[in-house]
C-alpha positions as CSV (number, residue, x, y, z in Angstrom):
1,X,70.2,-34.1,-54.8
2,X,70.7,-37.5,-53.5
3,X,71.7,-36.2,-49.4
4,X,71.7,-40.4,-48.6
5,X,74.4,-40.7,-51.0
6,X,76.3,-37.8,-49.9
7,X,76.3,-38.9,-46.4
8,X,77.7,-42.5,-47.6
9,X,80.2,-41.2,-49.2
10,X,81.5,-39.2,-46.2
11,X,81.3,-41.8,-44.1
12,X,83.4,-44.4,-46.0
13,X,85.8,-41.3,-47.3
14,X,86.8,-39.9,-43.4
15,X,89.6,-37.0,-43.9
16,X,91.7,-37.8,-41.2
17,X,92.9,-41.3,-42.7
18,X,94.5,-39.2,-45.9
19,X,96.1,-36.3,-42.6
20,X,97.1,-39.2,-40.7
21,X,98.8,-41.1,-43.7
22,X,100.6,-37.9,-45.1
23,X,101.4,-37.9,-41.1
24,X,103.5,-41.4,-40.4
25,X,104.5,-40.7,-44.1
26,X,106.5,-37.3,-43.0
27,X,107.5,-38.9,-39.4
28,X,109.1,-42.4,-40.6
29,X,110.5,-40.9,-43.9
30,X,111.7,-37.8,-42.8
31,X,112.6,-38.6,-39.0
32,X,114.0,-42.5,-39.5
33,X,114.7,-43.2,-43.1
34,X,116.4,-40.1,-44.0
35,X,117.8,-40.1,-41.0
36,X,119.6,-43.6,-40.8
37,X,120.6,-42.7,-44.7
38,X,122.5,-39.9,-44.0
39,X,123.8,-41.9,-40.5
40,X,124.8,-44.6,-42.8
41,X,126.9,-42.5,-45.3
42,X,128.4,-40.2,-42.9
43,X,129.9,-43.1,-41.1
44,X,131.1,-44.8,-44.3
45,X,132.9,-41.5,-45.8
46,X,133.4,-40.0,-42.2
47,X,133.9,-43.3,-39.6
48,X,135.9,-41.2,-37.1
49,X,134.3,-37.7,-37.5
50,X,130.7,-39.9,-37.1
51,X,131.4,-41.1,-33.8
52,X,133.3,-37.9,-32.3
53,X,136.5,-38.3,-33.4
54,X,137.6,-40.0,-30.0
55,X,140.6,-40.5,-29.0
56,X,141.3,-43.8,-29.3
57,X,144.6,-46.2,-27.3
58,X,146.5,-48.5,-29.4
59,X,143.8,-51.4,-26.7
60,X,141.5,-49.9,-28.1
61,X,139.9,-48.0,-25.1
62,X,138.8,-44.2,-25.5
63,X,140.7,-41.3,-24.0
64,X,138.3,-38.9,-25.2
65,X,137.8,-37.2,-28.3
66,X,139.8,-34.3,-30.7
67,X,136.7,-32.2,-30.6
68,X,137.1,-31.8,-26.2
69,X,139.4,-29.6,-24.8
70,X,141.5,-31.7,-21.7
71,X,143.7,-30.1,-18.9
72,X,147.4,-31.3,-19.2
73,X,149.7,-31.1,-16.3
74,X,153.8,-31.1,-16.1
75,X,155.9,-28.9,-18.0
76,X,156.1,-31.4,-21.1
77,X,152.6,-30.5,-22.4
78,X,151.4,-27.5,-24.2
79,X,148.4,-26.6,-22.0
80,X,145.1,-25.7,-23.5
81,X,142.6,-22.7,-22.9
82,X,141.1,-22.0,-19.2
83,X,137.5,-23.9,-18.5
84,X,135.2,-22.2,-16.5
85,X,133.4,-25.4,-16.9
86,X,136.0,-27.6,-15.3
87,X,136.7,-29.4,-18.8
88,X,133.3,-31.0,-18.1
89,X,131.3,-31.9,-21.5
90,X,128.0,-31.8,-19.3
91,X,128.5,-28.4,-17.7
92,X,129.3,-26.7,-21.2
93,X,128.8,-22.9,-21.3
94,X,130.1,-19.4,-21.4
95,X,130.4,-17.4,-18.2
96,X,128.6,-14.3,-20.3
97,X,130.7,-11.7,-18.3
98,X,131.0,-8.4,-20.4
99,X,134.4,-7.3,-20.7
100,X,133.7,-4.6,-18.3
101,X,132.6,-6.9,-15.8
102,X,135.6,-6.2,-12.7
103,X,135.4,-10.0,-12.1
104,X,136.4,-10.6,-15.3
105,X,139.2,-8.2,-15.6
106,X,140.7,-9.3,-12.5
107,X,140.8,-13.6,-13.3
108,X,142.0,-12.4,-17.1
109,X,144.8,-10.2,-15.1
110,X,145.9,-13.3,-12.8
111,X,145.4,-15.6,-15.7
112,X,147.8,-13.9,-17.5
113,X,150.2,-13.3,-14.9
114,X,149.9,-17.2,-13.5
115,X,151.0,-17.9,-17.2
116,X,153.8,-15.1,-17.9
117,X,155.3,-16.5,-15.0
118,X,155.0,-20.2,-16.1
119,X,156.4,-19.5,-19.5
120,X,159.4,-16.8,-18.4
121,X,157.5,-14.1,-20.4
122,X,156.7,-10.5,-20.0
123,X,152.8,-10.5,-19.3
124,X,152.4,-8.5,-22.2
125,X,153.1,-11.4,-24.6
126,X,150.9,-13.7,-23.5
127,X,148.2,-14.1,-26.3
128,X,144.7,-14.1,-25.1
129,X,143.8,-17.4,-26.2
130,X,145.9,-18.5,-23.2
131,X,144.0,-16.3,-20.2
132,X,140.7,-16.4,-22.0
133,X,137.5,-19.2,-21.6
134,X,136.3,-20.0,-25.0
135,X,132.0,-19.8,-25.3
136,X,131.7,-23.5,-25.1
137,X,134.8,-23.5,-22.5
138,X,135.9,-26.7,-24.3
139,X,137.7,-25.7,-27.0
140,X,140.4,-27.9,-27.8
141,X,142.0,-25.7,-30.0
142,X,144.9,-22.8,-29.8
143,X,146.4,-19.8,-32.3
144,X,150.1,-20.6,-33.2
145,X,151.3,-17.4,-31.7
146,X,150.0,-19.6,-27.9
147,X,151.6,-22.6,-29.1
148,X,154.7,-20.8,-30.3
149,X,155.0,-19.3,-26.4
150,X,155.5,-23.0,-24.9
151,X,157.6,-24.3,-26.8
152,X,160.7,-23.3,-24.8
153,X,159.3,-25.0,-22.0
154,X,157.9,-28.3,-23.4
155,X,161.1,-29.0,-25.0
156,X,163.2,-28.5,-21.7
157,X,160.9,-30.5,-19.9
158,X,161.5,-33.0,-22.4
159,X,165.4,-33.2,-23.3
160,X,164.3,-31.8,-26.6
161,X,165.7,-29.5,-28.9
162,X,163.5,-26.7,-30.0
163,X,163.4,-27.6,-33.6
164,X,162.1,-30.9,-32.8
165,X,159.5,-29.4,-31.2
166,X,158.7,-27.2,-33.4
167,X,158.4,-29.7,-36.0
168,X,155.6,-31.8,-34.0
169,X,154.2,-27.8,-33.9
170,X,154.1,-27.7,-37.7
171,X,152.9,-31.1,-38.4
172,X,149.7,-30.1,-36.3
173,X,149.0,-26.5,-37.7
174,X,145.4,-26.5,-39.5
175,X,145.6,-23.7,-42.1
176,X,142.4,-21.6,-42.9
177,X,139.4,-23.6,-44.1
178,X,139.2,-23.0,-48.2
179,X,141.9,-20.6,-47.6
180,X,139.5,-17.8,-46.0
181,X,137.6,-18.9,-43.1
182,X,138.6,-19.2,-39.7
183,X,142.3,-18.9,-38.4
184,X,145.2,-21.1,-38.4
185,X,144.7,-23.3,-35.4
186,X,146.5,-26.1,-33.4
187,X,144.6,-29.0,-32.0
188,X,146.2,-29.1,-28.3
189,X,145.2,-32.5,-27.3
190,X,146.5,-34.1,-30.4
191,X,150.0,-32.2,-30.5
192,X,150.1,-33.3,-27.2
193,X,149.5,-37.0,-28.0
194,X,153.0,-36.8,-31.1
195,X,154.9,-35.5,-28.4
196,X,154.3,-39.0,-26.3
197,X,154.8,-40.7,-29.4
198,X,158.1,-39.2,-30.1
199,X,158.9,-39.9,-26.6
200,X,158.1,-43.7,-27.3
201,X,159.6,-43.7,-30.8
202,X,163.1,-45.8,-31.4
């Protein structure tokens, strides 16, 4: 056995160019090229849901975005669910209280009584989407039952009838997804944003 020719052959054949090629192969074909492909046709069958579906004014400028939960004030907006996070996107999280937790009891009790009172209710009917923090505490999203409960009071504020209302109410309602999944939802910030365009509307 030739060992000079064996030794050639190594040397001109090393194994860590065929490792390092398979290498930039995965990392710019999987990390950047499949990655701007599926960039590039989510934004052309998705444009808004591709770049957060913000919140856009008719200027032009961003008010923030339909996936963000946003505190409301004044008795002519439906409010949204309580942050422990201040509504901050940067400070996102749960408060991981158990639902023995005494603290928790007691801020769910004055929640609930802050909002029977706001919304001329017994306490008892006050749904807990309304008292409780969601895990992300940004969850722009309520059941129909919470919507259902400020309605009286948005359309007072207002000079609105209650059927008009509730019509803005309906046009917003998000059914289950396929039928089965999830629960029929309402998207606070953008019921809140018909109800200025009604206001604005000839």
């Amino acid at each position: 056995m030739n060992t000079s020719n064996t030794s050639a052959q190594r040397t001109h054949n090393p194994l860590w160019r065929p490792a390092i090629g398979l290498s930039l192969f995965g990392l710019l074909g999987a990390g950047l090229v499949y990655a701007l492909i599926a960039t590039g046709i989510a934004g052309a069958l998705f444009p808004a849901q591709a770049n957060g579906s913000l919140i856009r004014d008719a200027d032009g400028s961003v008010r923030g975005s339909l996936l963000v939960a946003q505190p409301f004030t004044g008795d002519g907006y439906f409010q949204t669910r309580p942050s422990g996070a201040g509504y901050d996107p940067m400070t996102s999280s749960g408060s991981n209280m158990a639902r023995s937790n005494p603290k928790l009891i007691k801020r769910v009790a004055d929640v609930t009584a802050a909002v029977a009172a706001r919304e001329g209710v017994d306490p008892a009917r006050v749904p807990s989407d309304l008292v409780t923090q969601s895990g992300s505490n940004l969850d722009p999203e309520l059941s129909p039952a919470a919507v259902q409960l400020q309605i009286p009071r948005v359309a007072k504020a207002r000079g609105m009838t209650t059927e008009q209302v509730q019509a803005l109410v309906n046009a917003q309602l998000k059914p289950r997804q396929l039928g089965v999944l999830g629960a029929p939802r309402i998207n606070v910030i953008a019921l809140n944003r018909s109800l200025d365009a009604a206001a604005h509307a000839p």
